[in-house]
ROMARLUM-457087 format. One record per residue (C-alpha): residue in one letter; chain; x, y, z. Coordinates in pm, 1 decimal, decimal comma, always signed. Example, Ala and Ser with C-alpha at 12.3 -4.5 7.8 and 13.67 -1.06 7.14 Angstrom:
<r r="A" c="A" c1="+1230,0" c2="-450,0" c3="+780,0"/>
<r r="S" c="A" c1="+1367,0" c2="-106,0" c3="+714,0"/>
//
This chain:
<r r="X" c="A" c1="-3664,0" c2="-1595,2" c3="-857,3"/>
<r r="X" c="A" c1="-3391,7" c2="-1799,4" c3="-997,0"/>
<r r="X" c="A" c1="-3065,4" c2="-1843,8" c3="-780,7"/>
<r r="X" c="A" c1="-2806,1" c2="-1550,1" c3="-789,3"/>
<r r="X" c="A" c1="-2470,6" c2="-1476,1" c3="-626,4"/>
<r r="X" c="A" c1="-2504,2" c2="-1160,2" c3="-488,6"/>
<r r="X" c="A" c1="-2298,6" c2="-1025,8" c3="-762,3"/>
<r r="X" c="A" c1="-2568,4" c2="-1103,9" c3="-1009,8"/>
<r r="X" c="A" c1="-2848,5" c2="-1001,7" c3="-796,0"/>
<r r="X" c="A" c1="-3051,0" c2="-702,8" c3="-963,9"/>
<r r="X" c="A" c1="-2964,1" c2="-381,7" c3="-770,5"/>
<r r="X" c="A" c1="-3117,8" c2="-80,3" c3="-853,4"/>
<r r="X" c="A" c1="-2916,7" c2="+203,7" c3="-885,7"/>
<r r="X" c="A" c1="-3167,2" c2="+460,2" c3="-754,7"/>
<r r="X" c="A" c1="-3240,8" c2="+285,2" c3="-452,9"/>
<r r="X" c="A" c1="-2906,1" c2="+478,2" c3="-371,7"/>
<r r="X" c="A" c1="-3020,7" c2="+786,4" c3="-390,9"/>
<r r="X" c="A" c1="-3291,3" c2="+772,5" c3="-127,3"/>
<r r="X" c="A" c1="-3213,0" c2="+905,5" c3="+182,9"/>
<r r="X" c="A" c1="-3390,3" c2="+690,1" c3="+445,2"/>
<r r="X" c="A" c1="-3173,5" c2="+517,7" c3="+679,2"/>
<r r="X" c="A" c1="-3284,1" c2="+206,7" c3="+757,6"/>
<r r="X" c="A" c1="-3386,9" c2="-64,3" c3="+502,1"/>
<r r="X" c="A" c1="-3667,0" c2="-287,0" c3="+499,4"/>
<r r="X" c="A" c1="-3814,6" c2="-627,4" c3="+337,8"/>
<r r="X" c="A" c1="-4152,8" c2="-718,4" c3="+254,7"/>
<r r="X" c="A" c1="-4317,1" c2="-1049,5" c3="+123,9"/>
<r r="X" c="A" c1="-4635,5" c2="-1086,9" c3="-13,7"/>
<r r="X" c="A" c1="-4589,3" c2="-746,9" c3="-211,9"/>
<r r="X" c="A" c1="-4836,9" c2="-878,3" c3="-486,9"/>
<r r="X" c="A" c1="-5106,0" c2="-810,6" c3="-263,1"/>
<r r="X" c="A" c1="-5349,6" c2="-546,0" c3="-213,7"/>
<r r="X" c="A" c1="-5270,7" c2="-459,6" c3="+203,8"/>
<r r="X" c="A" c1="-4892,0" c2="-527,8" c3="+112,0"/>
<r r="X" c="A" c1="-4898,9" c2="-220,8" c3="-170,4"/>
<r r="X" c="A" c1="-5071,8" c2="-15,3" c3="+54,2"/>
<r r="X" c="A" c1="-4809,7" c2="-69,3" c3="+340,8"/>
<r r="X" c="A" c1="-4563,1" c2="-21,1" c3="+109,4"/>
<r r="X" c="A" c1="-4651,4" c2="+320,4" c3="-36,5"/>
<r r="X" c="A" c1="-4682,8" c2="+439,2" c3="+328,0"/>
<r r="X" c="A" c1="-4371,3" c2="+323,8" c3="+486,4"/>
<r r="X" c="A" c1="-4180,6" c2="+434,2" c3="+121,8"/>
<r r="X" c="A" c1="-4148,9" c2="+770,9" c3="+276,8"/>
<r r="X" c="A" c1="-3950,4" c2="+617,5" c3="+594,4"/>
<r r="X" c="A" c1="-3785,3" c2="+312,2" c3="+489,4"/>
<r r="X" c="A" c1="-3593,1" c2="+212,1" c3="+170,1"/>
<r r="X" c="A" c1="-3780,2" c2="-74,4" c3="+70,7"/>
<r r="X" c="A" c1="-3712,8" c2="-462,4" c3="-93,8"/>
<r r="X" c="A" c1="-4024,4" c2="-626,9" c3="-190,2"/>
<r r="X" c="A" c1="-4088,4" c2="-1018,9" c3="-265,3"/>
<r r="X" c="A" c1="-4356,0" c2="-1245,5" c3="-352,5"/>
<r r="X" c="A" c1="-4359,4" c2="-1609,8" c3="-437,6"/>
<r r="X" c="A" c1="-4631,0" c2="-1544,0" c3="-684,4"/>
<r r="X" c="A" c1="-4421,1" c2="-1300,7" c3="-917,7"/>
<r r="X" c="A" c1="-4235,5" c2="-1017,5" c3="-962,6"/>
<r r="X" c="A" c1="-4436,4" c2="-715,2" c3="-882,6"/>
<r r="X" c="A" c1="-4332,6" c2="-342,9" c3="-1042,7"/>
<r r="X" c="A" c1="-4304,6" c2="-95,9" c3="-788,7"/>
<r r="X" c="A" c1="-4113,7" c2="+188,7" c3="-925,2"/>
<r r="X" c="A" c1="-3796,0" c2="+207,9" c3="-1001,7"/>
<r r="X" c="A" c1="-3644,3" c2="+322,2" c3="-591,5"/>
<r r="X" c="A" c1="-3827,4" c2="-46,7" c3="-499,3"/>
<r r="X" c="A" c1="-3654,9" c2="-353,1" c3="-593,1"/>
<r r="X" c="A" c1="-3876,4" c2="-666,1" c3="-637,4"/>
<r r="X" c="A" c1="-3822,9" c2="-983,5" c3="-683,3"/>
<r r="X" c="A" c1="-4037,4" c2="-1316,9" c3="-721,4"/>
<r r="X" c="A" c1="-3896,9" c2="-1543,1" c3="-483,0"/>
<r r="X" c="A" c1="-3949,1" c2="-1903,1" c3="-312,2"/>
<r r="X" c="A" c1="-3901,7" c2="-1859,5" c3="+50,5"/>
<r r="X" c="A" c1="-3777,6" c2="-2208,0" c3="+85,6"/>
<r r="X" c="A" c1="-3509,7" c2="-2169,2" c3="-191,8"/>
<r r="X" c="A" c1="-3124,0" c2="-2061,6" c3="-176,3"/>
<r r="X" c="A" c1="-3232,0" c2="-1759,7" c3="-379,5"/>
<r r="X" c="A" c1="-3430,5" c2="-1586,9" c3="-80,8"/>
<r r="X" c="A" c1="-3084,0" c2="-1598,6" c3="+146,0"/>
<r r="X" c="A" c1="-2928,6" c2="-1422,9" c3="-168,7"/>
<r r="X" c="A" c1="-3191,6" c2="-1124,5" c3="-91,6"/>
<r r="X" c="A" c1="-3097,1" c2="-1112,3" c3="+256,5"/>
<r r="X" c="A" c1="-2680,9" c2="-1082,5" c3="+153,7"/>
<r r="X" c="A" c1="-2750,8" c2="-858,4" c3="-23,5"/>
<r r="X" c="A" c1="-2939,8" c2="-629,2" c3="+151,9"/>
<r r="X" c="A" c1="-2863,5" c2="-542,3" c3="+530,0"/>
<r r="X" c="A" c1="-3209,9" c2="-514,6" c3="+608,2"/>
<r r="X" c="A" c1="-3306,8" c2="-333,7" c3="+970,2"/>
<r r="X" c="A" c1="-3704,9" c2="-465,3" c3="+940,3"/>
<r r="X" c="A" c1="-3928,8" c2="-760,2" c3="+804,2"/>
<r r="X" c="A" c1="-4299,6" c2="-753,9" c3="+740,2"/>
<r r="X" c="A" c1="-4413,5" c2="-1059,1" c3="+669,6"/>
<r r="X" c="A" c1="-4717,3" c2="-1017,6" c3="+504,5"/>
<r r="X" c="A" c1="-4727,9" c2="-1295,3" c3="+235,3"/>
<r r="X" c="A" c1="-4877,1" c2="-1622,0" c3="+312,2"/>
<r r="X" c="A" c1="-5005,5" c2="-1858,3" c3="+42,3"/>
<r r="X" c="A" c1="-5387,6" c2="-1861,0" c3="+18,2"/>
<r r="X" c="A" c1="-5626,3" c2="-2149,7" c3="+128,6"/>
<r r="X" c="A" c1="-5758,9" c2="-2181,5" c3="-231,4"/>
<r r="X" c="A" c1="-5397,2" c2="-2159,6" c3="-396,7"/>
<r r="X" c="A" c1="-5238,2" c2="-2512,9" c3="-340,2"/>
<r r="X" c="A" c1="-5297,4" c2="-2843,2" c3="-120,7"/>
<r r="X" c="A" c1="-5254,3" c2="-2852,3" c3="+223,7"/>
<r r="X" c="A" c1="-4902,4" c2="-3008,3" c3="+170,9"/>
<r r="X" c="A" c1="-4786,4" c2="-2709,9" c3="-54,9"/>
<r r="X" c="A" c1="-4938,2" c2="-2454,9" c3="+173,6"/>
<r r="X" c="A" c1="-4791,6" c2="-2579,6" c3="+504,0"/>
<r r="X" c="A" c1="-4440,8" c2="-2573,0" c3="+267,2"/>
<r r="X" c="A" c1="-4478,5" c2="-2232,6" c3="+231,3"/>
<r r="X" c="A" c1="-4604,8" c2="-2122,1" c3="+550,3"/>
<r r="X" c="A" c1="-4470,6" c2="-2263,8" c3="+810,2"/>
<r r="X" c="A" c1="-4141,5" c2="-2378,3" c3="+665,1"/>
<r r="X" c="A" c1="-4098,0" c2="-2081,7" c3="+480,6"/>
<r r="X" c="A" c1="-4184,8" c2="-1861,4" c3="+770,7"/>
<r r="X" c="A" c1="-3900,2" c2="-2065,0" c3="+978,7"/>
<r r="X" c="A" c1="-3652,5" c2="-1995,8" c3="+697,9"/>
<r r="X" c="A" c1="-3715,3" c2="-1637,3" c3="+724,0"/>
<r r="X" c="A" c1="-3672,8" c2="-1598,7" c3="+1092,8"/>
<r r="X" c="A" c1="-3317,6" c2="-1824,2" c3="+1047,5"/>
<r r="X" c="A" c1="-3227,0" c2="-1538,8" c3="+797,8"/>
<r r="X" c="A" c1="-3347,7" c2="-1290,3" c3="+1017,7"/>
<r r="X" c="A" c1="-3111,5" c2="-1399,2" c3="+1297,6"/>
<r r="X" c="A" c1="-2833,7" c2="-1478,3" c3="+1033,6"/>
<r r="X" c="A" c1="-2804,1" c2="-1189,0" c3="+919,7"/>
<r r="X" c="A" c1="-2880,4" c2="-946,5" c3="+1252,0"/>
<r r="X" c="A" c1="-3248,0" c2="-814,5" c3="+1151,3"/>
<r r="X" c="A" c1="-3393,3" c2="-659,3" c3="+1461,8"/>
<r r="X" c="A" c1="-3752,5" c2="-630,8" c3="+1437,5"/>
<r r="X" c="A" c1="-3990,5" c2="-882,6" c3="+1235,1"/>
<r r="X" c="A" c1="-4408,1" c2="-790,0" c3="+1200,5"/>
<r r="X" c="A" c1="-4603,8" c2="-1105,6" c3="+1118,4"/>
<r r="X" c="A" c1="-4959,4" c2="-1102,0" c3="+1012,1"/>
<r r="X" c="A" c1="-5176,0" c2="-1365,3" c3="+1146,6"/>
<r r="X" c="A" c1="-5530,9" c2="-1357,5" c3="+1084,9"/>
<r r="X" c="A" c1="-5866,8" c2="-1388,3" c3="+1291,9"/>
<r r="X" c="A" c1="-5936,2" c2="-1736,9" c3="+1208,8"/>
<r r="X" c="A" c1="-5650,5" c2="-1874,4" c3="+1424,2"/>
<r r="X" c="A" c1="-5907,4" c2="-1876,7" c3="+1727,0"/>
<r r="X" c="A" c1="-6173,0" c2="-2107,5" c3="+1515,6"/>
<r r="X" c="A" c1="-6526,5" c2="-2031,2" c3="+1513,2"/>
<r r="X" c="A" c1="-6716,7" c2="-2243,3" c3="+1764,5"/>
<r r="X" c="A" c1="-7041,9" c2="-2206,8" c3="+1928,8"/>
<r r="X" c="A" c1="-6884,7" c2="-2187,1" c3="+2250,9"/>
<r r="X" c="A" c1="-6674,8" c2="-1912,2" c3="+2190,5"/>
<r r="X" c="A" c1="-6760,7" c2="-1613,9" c3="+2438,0"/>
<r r="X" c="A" c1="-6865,3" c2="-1291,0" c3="+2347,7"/>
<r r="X" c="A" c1="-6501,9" c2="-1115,2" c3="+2272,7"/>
<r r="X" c="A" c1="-6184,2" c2="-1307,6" c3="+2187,9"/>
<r r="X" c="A" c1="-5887,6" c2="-1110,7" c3="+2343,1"/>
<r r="X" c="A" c1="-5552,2" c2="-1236,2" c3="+2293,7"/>
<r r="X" c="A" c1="-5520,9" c2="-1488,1" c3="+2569,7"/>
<r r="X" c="A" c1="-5795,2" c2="-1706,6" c3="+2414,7"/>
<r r="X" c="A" c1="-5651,5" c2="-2066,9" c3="+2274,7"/>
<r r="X" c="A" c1="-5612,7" c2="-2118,7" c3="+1901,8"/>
<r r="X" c="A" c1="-5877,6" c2="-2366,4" c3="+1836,1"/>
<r r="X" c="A" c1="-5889,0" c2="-2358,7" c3="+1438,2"/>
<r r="X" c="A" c1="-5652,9" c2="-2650,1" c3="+1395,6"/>
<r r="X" c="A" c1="-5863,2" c2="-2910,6" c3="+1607,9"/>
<r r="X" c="A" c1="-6173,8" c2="-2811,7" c3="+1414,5"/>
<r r="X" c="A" c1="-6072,3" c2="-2820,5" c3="+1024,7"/>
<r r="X" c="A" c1="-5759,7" c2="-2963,7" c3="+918,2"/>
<r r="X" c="A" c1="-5753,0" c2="-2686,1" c3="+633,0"/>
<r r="X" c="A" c1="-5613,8" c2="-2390,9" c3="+874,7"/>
<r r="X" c="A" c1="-5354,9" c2="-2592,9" c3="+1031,3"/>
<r r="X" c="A" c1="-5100,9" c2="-2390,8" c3="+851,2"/>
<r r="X" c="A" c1="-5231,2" c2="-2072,3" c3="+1016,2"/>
<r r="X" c="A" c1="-5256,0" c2="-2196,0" c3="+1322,2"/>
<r r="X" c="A" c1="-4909,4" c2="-2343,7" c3="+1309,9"/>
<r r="X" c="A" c1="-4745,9" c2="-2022,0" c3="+1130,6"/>
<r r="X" c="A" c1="-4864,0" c2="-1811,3" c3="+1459,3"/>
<r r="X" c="A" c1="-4736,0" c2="-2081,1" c3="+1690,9"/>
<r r="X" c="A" c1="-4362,3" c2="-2114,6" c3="+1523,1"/>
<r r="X" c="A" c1="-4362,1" c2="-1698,0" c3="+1593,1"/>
<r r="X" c="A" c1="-4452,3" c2="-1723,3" c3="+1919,2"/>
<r r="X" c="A" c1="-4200,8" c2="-1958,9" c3="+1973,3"/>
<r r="X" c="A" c1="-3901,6" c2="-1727,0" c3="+1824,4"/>
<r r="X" c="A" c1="-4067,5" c2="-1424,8" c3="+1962,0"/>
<r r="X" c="A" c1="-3948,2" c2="-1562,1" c3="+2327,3"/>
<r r="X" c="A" c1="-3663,9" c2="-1821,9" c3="+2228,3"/>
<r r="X" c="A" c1="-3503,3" c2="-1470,7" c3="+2037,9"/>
<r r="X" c="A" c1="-3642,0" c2="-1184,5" c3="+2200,8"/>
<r r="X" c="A" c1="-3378,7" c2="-974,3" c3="+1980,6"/>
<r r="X" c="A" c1="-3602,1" c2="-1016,1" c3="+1678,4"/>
<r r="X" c="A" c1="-3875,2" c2="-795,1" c3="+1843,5"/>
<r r="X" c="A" c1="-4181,6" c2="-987,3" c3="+1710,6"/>
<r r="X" c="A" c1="-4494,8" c2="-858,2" c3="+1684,3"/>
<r r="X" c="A" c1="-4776,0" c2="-1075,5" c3="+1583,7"/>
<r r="X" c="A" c1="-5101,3" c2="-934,3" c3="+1414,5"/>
<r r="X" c="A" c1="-5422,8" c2="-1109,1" c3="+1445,0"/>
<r r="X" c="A" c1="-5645,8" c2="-899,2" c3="+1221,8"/>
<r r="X" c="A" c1="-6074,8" c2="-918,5" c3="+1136,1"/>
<r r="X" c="A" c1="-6217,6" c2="-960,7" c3="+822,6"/>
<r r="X" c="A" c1="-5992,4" c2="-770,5" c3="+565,6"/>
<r r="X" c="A" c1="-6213,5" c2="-604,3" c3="+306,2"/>
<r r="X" c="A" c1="-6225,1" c2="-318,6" c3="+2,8"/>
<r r="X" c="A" c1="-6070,6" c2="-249,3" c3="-325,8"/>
<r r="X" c="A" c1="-5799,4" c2="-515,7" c3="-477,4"/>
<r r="X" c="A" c1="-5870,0" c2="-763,5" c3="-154,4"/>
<r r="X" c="A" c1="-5942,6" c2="-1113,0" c3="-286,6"/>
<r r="X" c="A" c1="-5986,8" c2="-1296,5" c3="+9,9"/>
<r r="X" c="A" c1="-6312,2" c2="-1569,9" c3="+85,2"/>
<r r="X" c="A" c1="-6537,1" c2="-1241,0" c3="+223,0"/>
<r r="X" c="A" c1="-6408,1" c2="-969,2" c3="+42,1"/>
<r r="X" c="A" c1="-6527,4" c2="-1222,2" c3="-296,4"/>
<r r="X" c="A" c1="-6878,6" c2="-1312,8" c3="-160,0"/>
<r r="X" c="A" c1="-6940,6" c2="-1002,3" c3="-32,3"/>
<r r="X" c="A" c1="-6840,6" c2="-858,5" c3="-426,5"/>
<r r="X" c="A" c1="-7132,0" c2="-1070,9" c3="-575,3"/>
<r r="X" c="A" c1="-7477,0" c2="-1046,6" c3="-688,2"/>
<r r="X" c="A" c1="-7580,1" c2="-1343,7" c3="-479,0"/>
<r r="X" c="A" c1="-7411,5" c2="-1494,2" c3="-154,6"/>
<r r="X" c="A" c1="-7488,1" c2="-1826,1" c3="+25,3"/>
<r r="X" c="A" c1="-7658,3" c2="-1775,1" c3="+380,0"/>
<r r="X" c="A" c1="-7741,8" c2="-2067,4" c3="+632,3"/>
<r r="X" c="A" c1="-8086,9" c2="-2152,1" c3="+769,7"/>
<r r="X" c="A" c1="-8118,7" c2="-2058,7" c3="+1126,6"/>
<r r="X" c="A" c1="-7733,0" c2="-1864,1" c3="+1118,9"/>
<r r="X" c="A" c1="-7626,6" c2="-1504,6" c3="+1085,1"/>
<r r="X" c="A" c1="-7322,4" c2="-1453,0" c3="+1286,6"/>
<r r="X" c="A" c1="-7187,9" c2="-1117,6" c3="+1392,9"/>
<r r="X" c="A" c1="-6885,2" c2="-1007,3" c3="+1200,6"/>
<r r="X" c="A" c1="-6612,5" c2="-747,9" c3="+1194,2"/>
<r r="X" c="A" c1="-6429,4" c2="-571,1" c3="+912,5"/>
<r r="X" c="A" c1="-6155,2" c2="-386,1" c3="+886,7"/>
<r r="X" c="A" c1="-6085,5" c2="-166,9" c3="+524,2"/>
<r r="X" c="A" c1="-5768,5" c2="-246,6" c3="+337,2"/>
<r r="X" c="A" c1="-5663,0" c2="+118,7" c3="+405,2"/>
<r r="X" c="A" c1="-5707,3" c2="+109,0" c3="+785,1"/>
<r r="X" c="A" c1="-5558,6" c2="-164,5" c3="+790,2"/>
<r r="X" c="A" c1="-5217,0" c2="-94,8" c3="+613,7"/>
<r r="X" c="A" c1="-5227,6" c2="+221,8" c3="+831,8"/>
<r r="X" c="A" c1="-5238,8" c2="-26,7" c3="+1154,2"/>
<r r="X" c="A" c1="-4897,1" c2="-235,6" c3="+978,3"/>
<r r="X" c="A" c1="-4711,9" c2="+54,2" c3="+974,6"/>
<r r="X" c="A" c1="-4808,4" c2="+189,0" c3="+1270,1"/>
<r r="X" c="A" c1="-4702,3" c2="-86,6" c3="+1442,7"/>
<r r="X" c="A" c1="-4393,4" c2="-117,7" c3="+1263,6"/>
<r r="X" c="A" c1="-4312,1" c2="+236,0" c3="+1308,6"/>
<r r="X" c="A" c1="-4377,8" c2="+207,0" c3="+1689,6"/>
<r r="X" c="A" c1="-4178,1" c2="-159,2" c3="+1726,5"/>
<r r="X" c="A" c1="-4425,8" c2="-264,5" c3="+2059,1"/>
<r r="X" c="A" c1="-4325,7" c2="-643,4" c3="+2020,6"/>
<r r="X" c="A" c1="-4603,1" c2="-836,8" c3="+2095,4"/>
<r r="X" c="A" c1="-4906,9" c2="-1063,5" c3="+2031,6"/>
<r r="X" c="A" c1="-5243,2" c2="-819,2" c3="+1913,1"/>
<r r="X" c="A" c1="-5574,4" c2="-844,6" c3="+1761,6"/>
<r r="X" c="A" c1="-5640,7" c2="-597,0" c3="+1493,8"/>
<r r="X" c="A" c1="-6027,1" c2="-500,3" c3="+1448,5"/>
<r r="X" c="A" c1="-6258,4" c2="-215,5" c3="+1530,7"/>
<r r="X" c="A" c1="-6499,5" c2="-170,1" c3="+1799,7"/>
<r r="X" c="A" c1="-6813,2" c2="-223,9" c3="+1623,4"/>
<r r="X" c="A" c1="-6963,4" c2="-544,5" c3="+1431,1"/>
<r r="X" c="A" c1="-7269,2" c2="-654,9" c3="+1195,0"/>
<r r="X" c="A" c1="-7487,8" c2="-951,8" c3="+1127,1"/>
<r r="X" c="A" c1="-7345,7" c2="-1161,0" c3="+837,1"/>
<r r="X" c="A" c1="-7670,8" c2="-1153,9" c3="+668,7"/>
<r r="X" c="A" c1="-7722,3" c2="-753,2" c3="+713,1"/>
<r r="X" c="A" c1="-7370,0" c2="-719,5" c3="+554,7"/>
<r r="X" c="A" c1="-7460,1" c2="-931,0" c3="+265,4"/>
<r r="X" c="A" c1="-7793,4" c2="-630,8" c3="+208,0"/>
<r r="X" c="A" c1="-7601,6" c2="-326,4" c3="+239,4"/>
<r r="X" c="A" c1="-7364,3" c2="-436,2" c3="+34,5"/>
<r r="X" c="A" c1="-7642,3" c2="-545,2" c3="-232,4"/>
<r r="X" c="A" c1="-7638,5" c2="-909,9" c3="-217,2"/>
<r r="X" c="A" c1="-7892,2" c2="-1131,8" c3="-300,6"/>
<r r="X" c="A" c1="-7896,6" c2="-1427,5" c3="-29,4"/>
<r r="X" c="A" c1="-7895,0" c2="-1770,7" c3="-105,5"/>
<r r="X" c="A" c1="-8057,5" c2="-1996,0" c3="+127,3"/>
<r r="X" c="A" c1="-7887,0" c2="-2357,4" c3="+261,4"/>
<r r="X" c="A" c1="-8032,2" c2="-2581,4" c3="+462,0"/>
<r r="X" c="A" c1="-7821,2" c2="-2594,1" c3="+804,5"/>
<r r="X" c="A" c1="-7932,3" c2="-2951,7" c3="+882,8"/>
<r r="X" c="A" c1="-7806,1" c2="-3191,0" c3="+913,8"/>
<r r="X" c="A" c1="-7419,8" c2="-3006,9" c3="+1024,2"/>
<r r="X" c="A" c1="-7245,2" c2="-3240,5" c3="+707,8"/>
<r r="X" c="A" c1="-7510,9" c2="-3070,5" c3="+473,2"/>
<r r="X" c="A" c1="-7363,9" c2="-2718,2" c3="+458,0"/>
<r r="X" c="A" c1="-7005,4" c2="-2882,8" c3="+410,6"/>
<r r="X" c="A" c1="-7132,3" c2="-3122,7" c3="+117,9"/>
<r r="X" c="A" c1="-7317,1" c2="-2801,4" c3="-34,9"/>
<r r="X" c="A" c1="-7014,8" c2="-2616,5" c3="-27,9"/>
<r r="X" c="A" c1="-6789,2" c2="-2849,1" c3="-178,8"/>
<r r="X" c="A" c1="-7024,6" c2="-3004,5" c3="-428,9"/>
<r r="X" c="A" c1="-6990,9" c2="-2560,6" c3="-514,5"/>
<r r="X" c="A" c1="-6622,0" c2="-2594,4" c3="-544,4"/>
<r r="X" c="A" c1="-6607,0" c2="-2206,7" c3="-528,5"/>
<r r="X" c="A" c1="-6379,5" c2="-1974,2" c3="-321,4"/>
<r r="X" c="A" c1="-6637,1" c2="-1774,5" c3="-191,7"/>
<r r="X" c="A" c1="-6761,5" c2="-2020,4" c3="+3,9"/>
<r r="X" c="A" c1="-6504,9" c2="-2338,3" c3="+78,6"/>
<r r="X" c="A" c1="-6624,0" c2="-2588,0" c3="+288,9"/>
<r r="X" c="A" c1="-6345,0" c2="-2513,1" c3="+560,2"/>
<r r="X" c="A" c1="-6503,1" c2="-2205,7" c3="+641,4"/>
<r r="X" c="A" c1="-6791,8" c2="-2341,0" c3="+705,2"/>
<r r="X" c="A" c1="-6843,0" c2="-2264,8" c3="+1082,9"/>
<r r="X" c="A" c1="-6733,8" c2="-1898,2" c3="+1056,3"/>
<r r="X" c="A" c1="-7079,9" c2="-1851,0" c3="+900,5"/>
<r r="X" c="A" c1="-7301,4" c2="-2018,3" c3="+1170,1"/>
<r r="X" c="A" c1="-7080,3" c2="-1897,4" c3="+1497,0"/>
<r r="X" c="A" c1="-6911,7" c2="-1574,5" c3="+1558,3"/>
<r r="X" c="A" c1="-6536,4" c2="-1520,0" c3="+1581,3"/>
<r r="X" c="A" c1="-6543,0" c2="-1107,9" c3="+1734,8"/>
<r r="X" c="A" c1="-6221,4" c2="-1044,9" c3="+1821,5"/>
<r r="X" c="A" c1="-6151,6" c2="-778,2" c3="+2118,2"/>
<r r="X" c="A" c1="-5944,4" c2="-526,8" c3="+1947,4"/>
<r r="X" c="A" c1="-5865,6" c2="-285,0" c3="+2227,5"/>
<r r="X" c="A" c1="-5526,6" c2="-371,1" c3="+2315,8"/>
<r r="X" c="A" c1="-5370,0" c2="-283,8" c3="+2009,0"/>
<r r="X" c="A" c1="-5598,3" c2="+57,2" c3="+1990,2"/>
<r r="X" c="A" c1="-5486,2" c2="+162,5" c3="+2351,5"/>
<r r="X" c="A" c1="-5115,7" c2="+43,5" c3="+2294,4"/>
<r r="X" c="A" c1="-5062,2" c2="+222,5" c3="+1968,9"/>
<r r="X" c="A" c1="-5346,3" c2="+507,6" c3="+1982,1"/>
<r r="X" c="A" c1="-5491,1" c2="+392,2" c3="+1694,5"/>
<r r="X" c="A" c1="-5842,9" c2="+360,7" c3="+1580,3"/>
<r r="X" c="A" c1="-5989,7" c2="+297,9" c3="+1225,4"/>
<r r="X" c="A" c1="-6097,0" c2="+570,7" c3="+977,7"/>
<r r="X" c="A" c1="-6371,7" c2="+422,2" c3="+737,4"/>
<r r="X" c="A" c1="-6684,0" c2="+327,8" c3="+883,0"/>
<r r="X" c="A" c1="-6883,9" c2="+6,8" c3="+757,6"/>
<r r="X" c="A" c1="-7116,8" c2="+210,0" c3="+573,0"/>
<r r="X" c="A" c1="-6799,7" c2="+349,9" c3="+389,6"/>
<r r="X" c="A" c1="-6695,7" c2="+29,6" c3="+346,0"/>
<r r="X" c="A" c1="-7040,5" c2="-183,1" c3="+203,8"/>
<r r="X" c="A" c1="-7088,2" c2="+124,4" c3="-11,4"/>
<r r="X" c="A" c1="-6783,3" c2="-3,7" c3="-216,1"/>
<r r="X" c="A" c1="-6935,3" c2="-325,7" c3="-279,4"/>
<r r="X" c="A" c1="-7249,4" c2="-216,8" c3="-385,2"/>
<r r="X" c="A" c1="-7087,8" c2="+9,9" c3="-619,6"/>
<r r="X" c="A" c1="-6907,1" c2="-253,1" c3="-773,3"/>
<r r="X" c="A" c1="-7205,2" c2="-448,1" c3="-856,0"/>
//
């Protein structure tokens, strides 16, 4: 977005004519889970949508705008709008820029926004985390609830970002307990339009698989998920939760029911896997992901289900039937 008084910001003029109350913003609306939060909260909220990626066409009530979180054009949005609610659901991708550019973004960008937030008197902020925050390690125990340590930083420089995004809300959720910050740590995100690491191999004909490894997984559908975002947003329970269902599937049984062909790589020596996967260069399988396909990372999901009486509506088989479809 290039840099506008709030005179020459873009307004809409049937945004006016919706009747909601309270106005919302949401980043990363060039996303699959961010369009599907969006066209269920449209019937609540009026609705601003960003993305640093580009400008995304919503309809003519939604007003969009391709915007650098860093840049004086993203406190433009926030003058003018008096927004009520953020979601922050945009967060620059692993395999989209250096570690430099992506902690930028991130973690900078994610402090700018809470700044704003207080600048301008937003009340409640929802910030998606992921799963991989906890890192996957072979000593992990059986179910990672909330309380467990963020480990993914001290074992691959790659997800420092992450790790530090979810720290710097913690830290304004109880500096500036005004903002009512809730935190989402959510499993595997999967289904139609998703283009993250497992949603990719999990699309294709053949999938990499390591000797001796088949960790249990969990997944969550796009859908469910979005439903989860705004039920959480709807409710405004402030607080730190792990998003996932109660049941969970061997990596390598995945990979068949969704019609993959597995490739084998040797697990041995531990550097071998890494070399593989970079000599691959391919975002289906980076090399910083590694260990999330040898160890399991189940999350304990129950928390949020109990605090928000919510529970997911696809089952797996619903979900690995898209993939093989897709084939």
């Amino acid at each position: 977005m290039t840099t506008k008084s709030k005179k020459e910001l873009d307004v809409p003029k049937s945004s006016a004519s919706i009747d909601q109350t309270k106005q919302i913003l949401i980043t990363g609306a060039g996303g699959a889970l961010a369009q599907h939060v969006i066209s269920i909260l449209k019937r609540e909220y009026r609705i601003v949508a960003v993305d640093f990626r580009r400008r995304v066409e919503l309809g003519e009530d939604i007003p969009s705008y391709k915007v650098d979180f860093n840049k004086r054009g993203f406190e433009d949005i926030f003058r003018t709008y008096e927004f009520d609610g953020v979601l922050h659901l945009g967060r620059m991708g692993l395999h989209e820029a250096n570690r430099t550019r992506r902690y930028n973004m991130n973690v900078l960008g994610t402090q700018k926004l809470f700044n704003l937030c207080l600048k301008y008197n937003v009340h409640q902020v929802l910030v998606l985390s992921t799963h991989h925050v906890y890192g996957a390690d072979a000593y992990n125990p059986a179910l990672l609830d909330e309380t467990f340590p963020l480990k993914a930083s001290e074992l691959t420089q790659d997800l420092v970002d992450s790790v530090e995004l979810e720290n710097l809300s913690t830290i304004y959720k109880w500096k500036h307990p005004d903002l009512h910050i809730t935190i989402l740590r959510p499993c595997n995100i999967v289904g139609p339009g998703v283009r993250n690491t497992i949603s990719m191999l999990l699309s294709q004909k053949y999938a990499p698989i390591l000797f001796g490894f088949s960790p249990l997984m969990q997944f969550i559908h796009v859908e469910d998920m979005a439903e989860a975002i705004a039920t959480a947003f709807s409710q405004n329970r402030p607080g730190i939760y792990n998003v996932a269902p109660d049941d969970w599937v061997s990596y390598q049984d995945a990979l068949v029911e969704c019609g993959c062909n597995r490739l084998p790589i040797l697990s041995i020596p531990p550097s071998l896997p890494k070399f593989v996967a970079k000599f691959m260069n391919t975002r289906s399988f980076p090399e910083y992901l590694v260990n999330y396909f040898k160890y399991p990372v189940i999350i304990d999901g129950s928390l949020f289900r109990e605090s928000f009486k919510w529970k997911p509506g696809r089952s797996l088989e619903e979900i690995f039937s898209y993939y093989r479809e897709v084939k």
